[in-house]
PDB file with one MODEL, atoms N, CA, C and O in Angstrom:
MODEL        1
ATOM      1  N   UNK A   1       8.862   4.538  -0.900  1.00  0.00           N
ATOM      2  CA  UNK A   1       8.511   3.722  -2.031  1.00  0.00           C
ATOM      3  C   UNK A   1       7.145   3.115  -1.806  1.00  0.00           C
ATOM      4  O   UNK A   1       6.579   3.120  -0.713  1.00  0.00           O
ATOM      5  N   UNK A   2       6.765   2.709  -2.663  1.00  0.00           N
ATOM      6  CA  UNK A   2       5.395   2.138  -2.598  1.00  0.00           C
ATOM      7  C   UNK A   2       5.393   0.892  -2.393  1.00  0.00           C
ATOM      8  O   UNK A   2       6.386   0.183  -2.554  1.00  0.00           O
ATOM      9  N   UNK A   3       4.192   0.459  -1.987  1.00  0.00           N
ATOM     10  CA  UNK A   3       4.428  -1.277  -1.237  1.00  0.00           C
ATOM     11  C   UNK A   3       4.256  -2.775  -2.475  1.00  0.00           C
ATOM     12  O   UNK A   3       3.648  -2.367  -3.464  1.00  0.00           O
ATOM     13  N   UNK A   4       4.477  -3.667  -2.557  1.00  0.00           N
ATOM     14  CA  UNK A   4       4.100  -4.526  -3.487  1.00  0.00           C
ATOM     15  C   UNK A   4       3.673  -5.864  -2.617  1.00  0.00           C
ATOM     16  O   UNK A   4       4.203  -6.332  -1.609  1.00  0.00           O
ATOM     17  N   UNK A   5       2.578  -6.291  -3.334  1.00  0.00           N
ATOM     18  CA  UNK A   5       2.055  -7.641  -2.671  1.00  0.00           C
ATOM     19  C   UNK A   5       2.887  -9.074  -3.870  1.00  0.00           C
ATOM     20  O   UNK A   5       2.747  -9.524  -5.008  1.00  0.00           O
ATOM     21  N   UNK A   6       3.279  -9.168  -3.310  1.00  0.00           N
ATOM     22  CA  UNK A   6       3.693 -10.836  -4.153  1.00  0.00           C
ATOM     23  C   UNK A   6       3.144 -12.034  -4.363  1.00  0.00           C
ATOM     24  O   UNK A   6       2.117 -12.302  -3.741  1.00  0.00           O
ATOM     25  N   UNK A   7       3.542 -12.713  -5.007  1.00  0.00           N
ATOM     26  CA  UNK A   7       2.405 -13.841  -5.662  1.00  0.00           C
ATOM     27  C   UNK A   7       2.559 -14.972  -4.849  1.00  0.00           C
ATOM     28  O   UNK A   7       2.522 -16.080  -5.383  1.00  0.00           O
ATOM     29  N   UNK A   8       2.805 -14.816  -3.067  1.00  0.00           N
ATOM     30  CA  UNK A   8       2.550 -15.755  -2.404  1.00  0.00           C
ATOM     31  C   UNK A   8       1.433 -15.243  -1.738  1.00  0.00           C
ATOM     32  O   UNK A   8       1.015 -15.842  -0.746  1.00  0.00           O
ATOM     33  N   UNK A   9       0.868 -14.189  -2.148  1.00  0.00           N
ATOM     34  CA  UNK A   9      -0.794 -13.374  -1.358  1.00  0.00           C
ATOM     35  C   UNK A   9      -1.855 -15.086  -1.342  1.00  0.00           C
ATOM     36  O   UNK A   9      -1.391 -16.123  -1.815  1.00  0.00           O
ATOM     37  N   UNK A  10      -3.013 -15.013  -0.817  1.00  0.00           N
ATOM     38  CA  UNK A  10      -3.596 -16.199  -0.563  1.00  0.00           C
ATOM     39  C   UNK A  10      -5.006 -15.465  -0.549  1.00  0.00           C
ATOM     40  O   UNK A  10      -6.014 -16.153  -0.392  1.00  0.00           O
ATOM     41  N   UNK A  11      -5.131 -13.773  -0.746  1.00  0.00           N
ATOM     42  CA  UNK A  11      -6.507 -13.861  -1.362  1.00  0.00           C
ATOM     43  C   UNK A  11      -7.515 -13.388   0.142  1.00  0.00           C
ATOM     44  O   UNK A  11      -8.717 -13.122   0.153  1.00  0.00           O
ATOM     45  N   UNK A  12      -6.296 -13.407   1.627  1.00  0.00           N
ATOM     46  CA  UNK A  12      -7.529 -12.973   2.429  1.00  0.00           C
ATOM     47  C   UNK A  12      -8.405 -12.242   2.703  1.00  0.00           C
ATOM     48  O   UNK A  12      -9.190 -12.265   3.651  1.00  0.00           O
ATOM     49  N   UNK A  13      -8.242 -11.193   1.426  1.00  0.00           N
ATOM     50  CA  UNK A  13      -9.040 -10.092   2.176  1.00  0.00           C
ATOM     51  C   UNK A  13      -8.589  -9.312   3.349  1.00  0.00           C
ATOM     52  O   UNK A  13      -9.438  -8.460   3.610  1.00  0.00           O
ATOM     53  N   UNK A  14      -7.855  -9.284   3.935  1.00  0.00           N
ATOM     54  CA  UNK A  14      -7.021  -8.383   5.027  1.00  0.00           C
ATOM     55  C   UNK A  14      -6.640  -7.320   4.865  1.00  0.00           C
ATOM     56  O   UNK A  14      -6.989  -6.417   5.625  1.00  0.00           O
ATOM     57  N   UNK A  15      -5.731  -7.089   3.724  1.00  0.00           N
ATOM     58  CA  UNK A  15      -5.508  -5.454   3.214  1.00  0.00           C
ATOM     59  C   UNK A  15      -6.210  -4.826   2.591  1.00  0.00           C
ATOM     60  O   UNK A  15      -6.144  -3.600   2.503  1.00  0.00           O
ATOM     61  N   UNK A  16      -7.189  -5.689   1.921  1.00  0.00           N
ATOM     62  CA  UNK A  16      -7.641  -4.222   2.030  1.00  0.00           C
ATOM     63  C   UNK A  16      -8.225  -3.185   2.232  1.00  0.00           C
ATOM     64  O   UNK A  16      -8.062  -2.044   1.797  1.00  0.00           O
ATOM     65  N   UNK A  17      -9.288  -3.857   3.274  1.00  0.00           N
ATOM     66  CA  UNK A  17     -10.437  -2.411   3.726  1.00  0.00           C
ATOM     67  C   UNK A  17      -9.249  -2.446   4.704  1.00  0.00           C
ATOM     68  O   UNK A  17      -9.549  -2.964   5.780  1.00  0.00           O
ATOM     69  N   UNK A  18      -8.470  -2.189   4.641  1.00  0.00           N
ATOM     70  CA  UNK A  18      -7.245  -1.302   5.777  1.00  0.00           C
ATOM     71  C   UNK A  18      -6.688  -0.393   5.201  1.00  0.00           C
ATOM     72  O   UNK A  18      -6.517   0.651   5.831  1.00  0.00           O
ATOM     73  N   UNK A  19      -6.291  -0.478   4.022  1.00  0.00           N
ATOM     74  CA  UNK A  19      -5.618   0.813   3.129  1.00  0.00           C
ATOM     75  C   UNK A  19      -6.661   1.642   3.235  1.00  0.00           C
ATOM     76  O   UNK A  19      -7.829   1.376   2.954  1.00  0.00           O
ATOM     77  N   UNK A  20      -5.991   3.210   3.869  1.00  0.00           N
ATOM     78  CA  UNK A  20      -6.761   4.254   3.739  1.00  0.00           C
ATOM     79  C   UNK A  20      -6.861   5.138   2.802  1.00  0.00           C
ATOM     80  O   UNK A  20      -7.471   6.207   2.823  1.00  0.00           O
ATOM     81  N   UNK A  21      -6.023   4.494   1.678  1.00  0.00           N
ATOM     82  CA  UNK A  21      -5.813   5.689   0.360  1.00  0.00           C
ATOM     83  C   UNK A  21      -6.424   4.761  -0.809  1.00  0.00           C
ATOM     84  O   UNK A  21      -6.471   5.219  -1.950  1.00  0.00           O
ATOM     85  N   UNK A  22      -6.923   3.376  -0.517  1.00  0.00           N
ATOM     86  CA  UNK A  22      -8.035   2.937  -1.791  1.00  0.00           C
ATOM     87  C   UNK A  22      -7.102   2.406  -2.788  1.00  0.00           C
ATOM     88  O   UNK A  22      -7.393   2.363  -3.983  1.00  0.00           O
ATOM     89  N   UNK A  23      -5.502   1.827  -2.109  1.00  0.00           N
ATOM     90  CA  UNK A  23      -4.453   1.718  -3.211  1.00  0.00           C
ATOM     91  C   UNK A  23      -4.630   0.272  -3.451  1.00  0.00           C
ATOM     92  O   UNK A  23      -3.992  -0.140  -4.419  1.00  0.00           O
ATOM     93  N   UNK A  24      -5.382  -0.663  -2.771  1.00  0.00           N
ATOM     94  CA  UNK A  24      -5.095  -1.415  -2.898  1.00  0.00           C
ATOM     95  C   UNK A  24      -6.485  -2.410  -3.132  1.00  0.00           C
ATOM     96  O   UNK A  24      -7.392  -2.580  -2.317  1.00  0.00           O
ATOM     97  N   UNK A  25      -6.341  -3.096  -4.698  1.00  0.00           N
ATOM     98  CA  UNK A  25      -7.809  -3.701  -4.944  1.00  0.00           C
ATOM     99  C   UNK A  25      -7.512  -5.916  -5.668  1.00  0.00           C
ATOM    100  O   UNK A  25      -6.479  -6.580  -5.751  1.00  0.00           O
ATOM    101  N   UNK A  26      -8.651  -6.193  -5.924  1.00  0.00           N
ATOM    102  CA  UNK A  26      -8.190  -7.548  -6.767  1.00  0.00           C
ATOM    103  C   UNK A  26      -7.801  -7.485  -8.137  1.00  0.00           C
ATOM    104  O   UNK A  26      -8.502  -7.033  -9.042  1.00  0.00           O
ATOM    105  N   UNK A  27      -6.611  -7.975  -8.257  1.00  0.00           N
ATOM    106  CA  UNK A  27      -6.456  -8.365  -9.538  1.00  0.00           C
ATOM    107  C   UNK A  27      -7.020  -9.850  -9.956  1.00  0.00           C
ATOM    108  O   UNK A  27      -7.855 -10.567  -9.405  1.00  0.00           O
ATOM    109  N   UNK A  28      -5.913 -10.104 -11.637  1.00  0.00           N
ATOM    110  CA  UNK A  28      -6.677 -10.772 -12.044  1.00  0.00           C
ATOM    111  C   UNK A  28      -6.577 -12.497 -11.004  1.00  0.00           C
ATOM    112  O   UNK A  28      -7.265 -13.516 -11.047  1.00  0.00           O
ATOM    113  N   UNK A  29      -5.253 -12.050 -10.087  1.00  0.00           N
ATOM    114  CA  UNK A  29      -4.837 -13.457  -9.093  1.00  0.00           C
ATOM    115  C   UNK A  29      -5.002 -13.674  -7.872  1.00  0.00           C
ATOM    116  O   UNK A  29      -5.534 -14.428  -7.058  1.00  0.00           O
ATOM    117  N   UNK A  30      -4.059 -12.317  -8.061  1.00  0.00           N
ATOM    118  CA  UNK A  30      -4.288 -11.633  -6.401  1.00  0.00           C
ATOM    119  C   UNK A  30      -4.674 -10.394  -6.124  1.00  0.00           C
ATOM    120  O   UNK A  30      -5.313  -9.740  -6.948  1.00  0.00           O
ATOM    121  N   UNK A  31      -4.289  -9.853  -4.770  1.00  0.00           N
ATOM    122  CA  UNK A  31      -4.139  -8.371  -4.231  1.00  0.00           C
ATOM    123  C   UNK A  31      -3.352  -7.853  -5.026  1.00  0.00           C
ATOM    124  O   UNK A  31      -2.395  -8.622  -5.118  1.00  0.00           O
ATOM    125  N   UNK A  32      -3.144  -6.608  -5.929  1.00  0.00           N
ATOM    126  CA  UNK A  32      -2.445  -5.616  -5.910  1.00  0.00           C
ATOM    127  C   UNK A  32      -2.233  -4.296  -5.308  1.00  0.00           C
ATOM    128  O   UNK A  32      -3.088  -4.033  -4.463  1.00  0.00           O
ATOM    129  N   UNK A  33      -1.479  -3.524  -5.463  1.00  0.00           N
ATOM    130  CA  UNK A  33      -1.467  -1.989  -4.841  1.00  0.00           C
ATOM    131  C   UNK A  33      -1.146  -1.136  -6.184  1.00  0.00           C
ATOM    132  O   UNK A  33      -0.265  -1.191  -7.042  1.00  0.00           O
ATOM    133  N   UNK A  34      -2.024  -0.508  -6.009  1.00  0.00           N
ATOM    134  CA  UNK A  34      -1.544   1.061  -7.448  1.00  0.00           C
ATOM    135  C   UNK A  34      -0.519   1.470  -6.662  1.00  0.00           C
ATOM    136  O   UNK A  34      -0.620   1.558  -5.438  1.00  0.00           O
ATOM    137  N   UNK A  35       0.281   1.678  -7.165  1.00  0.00           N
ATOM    138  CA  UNK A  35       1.775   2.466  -7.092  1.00  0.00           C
ATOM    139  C   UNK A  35       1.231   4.076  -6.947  1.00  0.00           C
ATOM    140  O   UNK A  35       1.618   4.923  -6.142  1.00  0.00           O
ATOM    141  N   UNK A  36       0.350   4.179  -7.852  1.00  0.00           N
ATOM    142  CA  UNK A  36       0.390   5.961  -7.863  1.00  0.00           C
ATOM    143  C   UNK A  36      -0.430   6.371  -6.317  1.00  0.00           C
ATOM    144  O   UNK A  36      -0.227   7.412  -5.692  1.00  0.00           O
ATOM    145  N   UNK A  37      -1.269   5.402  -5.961  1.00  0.00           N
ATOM    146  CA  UNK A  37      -2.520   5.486  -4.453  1.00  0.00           C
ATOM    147  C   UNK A  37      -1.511   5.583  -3.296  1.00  0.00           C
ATOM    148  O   UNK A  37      -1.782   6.353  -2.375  1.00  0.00           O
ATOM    149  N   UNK A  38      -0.060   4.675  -3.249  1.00  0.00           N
ATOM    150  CA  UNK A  38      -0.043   4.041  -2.033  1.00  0.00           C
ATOM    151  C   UNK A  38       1.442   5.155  -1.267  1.00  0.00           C
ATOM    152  O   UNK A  38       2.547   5.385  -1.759  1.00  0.00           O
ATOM    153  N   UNK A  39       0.949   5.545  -0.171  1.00  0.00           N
ATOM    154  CA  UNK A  39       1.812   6.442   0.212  1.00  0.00           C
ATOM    155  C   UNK A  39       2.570   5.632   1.462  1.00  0.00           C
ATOM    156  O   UNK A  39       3.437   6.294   2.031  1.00  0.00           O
ATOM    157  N   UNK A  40       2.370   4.432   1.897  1.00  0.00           N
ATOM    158  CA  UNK A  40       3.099   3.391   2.775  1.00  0.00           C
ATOM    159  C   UNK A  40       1.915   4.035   4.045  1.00  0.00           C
ATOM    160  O   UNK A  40       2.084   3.383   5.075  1.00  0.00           O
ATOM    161  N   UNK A  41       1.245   4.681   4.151  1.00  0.00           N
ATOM    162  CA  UNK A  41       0.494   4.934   5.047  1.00  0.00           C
ATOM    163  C   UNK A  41       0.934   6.533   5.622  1.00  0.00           C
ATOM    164  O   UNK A  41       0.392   7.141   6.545  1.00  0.00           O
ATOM    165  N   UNK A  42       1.531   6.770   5.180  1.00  0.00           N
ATOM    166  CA  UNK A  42       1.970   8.223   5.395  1.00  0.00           C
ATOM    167  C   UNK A  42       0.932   9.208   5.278  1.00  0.00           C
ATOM    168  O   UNK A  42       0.045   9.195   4.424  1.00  0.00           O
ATOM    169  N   UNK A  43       1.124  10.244   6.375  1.00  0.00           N
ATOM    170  CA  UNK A  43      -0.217  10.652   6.488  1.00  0.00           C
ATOM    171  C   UNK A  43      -1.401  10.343   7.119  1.00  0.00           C
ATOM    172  O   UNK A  43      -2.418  10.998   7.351  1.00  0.00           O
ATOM    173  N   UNK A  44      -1.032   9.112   7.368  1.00  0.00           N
ATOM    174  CA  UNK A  44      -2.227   8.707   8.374  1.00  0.00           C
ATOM    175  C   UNK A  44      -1.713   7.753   9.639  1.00  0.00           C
ATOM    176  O   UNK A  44      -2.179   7.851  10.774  1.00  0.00           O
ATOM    177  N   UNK A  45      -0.717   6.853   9.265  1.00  0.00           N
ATOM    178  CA  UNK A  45      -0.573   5.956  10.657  1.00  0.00           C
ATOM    179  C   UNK A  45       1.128   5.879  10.486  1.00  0.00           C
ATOM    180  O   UNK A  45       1.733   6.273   9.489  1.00  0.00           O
ATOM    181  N   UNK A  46       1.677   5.347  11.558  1.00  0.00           N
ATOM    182  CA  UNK A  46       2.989   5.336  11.605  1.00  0.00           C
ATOM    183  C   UNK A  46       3.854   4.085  10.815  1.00  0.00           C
ATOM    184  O   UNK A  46       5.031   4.116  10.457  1.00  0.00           O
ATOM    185  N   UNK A  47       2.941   3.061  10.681  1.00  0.00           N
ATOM    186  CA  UNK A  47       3.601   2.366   9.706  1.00  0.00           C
ATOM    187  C   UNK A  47       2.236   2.143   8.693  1.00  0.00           C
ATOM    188  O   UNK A  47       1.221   2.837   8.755  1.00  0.00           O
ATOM    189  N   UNK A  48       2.431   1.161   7.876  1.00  0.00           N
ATOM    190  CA  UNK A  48       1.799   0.755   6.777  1.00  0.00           C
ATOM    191  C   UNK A  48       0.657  -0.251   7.339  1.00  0.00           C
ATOM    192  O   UNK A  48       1.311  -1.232   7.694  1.00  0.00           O
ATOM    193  N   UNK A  49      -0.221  -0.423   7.509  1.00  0.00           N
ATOM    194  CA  UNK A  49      -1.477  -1.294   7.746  1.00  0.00           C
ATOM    195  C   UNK A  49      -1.545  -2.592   7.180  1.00  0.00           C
ATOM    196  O   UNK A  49      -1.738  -3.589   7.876  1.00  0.00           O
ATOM    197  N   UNK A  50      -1.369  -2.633   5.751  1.00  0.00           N
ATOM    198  CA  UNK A  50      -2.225  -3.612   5.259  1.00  0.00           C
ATOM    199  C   UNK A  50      -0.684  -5.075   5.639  1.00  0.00           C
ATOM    200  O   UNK A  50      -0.750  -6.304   5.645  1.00  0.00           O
ATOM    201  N   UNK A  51       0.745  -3.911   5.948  1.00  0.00           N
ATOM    202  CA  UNK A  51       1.861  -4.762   6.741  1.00  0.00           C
ATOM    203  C   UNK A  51       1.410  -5.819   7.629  1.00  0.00           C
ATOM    204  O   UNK A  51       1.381  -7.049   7.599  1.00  0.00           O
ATOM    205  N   UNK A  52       1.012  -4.740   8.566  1.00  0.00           N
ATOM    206  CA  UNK A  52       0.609  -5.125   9.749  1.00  0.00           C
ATOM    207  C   UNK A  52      -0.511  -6.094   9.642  1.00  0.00           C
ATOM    208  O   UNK A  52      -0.358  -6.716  10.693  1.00  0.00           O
ATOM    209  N   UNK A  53      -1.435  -6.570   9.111  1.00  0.00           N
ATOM    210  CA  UNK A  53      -2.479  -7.279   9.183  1.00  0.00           C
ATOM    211  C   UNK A  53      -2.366  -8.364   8.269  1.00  0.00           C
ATOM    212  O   UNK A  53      -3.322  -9.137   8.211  1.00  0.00           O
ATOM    213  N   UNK A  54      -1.306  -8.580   7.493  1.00  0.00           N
ATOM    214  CA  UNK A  54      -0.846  -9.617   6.456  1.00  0.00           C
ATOM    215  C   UNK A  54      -0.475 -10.469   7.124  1.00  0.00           C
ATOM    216  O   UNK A  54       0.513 -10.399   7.855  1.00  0.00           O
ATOM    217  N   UNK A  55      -1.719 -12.101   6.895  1.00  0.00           N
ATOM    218  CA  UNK A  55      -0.648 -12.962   8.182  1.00  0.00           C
ATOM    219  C   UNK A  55       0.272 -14.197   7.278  1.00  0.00           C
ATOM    220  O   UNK A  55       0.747 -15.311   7.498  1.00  0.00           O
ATOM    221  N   UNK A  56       0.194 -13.383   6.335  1.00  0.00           N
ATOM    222  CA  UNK A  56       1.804 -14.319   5.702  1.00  0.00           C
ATOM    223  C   UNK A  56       2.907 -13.161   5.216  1.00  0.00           C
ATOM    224  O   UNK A  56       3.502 -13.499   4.193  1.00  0.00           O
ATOM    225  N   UNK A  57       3.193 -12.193   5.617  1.00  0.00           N
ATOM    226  CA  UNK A  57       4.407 -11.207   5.302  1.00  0.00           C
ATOM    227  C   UNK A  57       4.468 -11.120   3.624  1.00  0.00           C
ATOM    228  O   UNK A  57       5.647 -11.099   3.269  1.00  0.00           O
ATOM    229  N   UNK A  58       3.704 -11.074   2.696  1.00  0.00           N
ATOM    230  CA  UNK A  58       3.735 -10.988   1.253  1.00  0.00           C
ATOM    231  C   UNK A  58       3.790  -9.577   1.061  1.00  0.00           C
ATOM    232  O   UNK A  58       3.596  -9.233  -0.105  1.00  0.00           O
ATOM    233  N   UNK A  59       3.992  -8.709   1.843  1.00  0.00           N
ATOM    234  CA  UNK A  59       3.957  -7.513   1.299  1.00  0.00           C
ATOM    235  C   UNK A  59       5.304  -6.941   1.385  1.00  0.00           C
ATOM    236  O   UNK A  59       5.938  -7.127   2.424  1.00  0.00           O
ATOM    237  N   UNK A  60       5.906  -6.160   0.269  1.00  0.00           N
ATOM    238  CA  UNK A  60       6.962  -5.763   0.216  1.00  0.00           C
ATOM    239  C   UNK A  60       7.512  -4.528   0.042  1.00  0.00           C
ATOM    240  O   UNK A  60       6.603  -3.730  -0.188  1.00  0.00           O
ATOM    241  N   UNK A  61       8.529  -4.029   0.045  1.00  0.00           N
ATOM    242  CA  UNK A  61       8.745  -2.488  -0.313  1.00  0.00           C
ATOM    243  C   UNK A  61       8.661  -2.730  -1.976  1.00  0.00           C
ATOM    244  O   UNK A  61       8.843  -3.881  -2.372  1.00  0.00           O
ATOM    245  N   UNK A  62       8.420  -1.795  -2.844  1.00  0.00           N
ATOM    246  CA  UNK A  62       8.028  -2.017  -4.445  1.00  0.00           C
ATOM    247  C   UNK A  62       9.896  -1.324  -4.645  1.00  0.00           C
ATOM    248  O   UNK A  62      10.212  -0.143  -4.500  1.00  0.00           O
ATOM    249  N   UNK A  63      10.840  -2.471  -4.997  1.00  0.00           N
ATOM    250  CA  UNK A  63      12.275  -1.175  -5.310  1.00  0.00           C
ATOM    251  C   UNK A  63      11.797  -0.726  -6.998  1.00  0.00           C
ATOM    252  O   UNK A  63      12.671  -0.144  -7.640  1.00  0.00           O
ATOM    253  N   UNK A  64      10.923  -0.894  -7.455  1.00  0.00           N
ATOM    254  CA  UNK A  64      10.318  -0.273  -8.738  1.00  0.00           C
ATOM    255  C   UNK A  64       9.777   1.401  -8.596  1.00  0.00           C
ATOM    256  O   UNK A  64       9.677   2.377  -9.339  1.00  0.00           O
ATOM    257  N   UNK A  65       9.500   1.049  -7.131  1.00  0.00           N
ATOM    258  CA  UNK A  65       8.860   2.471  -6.831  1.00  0.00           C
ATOM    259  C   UNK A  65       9.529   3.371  -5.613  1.00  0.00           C
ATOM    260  O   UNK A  65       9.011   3.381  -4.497  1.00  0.00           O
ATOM    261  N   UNK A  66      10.451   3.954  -5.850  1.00  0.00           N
ATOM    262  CA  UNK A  66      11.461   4.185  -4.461  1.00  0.00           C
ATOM    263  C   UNK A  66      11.260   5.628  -4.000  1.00  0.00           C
ATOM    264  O   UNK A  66      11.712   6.584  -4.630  1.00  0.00           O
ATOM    265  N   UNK A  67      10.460   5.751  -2.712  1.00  0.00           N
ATOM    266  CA  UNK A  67      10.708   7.808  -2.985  1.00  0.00           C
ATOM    267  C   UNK A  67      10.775   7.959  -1.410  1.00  0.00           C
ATOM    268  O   UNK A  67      10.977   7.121  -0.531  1.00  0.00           O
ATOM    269  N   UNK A  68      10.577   9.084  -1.371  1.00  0.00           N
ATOM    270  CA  UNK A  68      11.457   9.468  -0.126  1.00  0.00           C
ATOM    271  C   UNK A  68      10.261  10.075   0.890  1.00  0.00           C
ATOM    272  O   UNK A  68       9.321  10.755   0.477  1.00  0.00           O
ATOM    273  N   UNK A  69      10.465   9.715   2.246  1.00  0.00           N
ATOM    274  CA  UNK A  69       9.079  10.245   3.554  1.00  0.00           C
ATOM    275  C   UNK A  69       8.676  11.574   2.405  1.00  0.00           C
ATOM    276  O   UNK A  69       7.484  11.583   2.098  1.00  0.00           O
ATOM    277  N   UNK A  70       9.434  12.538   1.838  1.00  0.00           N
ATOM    278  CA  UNK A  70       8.556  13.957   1.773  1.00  0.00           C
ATOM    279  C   UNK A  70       7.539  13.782   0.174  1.00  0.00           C
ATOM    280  O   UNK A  70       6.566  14.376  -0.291  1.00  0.00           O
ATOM    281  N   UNK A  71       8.398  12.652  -0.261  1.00  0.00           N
ATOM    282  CA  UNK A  71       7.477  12.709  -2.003  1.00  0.00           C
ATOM    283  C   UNK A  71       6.291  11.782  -1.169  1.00  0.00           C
ATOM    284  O   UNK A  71       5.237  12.158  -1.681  1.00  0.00           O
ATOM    285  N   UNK A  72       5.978  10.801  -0.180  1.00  0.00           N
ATOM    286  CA  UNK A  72       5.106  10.119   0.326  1.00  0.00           C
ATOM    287  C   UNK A  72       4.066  11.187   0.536  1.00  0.00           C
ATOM    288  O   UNK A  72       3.003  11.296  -0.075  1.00  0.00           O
ATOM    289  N   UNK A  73       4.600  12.064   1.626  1.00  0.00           N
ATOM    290  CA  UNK A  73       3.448  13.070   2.059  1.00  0.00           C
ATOM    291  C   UNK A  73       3.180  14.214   0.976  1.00  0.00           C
ATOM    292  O   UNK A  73       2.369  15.079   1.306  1.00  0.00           O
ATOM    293  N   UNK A  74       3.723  14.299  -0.167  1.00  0.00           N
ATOM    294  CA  UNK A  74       3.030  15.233  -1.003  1.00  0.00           C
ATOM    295  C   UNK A  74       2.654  14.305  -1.640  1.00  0.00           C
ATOM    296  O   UNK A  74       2.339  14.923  -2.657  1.00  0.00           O
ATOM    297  N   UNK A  75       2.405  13.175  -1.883  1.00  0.00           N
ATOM    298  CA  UNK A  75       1.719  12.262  -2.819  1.00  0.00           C
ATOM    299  C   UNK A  75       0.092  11.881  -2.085  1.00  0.00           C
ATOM    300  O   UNK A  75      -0.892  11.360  -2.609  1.00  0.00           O
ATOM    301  N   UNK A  76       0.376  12.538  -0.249  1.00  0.00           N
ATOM    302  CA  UNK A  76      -0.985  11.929   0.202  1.00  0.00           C
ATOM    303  C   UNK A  76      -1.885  13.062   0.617  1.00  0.00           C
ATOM    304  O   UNK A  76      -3.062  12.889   0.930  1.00  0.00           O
ATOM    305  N   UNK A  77      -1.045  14.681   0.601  1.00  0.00           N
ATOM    306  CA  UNK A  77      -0.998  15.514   0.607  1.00  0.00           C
ATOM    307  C   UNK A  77      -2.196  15.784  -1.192  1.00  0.00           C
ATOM    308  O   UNK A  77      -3.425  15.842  -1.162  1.00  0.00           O
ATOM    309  N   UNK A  78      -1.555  15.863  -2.161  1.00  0.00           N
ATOM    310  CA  UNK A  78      -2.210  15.660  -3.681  1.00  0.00           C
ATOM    311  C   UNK A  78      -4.020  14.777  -3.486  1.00  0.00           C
ATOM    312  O   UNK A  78      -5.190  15.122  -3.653  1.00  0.00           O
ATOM    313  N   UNK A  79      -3.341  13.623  -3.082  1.00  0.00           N
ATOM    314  CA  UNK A  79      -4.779  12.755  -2.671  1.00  0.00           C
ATOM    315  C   UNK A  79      -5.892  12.858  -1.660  1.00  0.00           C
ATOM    316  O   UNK A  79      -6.874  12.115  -1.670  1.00  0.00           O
ATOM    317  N   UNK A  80      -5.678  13.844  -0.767  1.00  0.00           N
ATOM    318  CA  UNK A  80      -6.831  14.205   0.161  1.00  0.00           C
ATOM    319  C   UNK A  80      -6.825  16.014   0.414  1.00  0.00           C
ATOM    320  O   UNK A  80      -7.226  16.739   1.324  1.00  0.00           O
ATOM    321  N   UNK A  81      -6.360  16.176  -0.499  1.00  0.00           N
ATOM    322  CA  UNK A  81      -6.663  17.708  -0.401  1.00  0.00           C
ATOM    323  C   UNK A  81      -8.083  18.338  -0.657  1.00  0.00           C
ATOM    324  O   UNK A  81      -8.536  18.006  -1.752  1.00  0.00           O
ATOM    325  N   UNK A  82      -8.758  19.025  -0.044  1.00  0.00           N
ATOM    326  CA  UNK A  82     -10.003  19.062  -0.546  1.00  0.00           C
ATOM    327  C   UNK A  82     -10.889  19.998  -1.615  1.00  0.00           C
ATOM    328  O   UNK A  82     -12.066  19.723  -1.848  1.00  0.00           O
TER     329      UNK A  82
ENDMDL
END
């Protein structure tokens, strides 16, 4: 599934020059993540980054967006193909 930032984000700037698929930019409050960009990091690192570097845990699994390790890697598979 794809990740969701929640509206306790604070705006640091942390996720997102860490996302390597560009899923994740400012909205009109906070951080969001495009749903269609974000492959949880699949494809590139073993967990999710912008997780890992969030120092208030606002990031969440999206249950709006639920798919499975193989739709991840053909979704990151689609996005860096050349």
């Amino acid at each position: 599934m794809a990740l969701l930032i929640t509206d306790k984000c604070i705006n640091c700037d942390m996720c997102d020059p860490e996302c390597p698929n560009q899923a994740i930019s400012l909205g009109e409050a906070i951080y969001e993540i495009n749903p269609d960009l974000c492959t949880e990091c699949v494809g590139h690192y073993e967990k999710p980054t912008c997780i890992s570097v969030c120092p208030i845990d606002c990031i969440i699994w999206d249950p709006a967006h639920v798919e499975t390790q193989e739709q991840l890697m053909d979704k990151f598979v689609k996005l860096h193909r050349s």
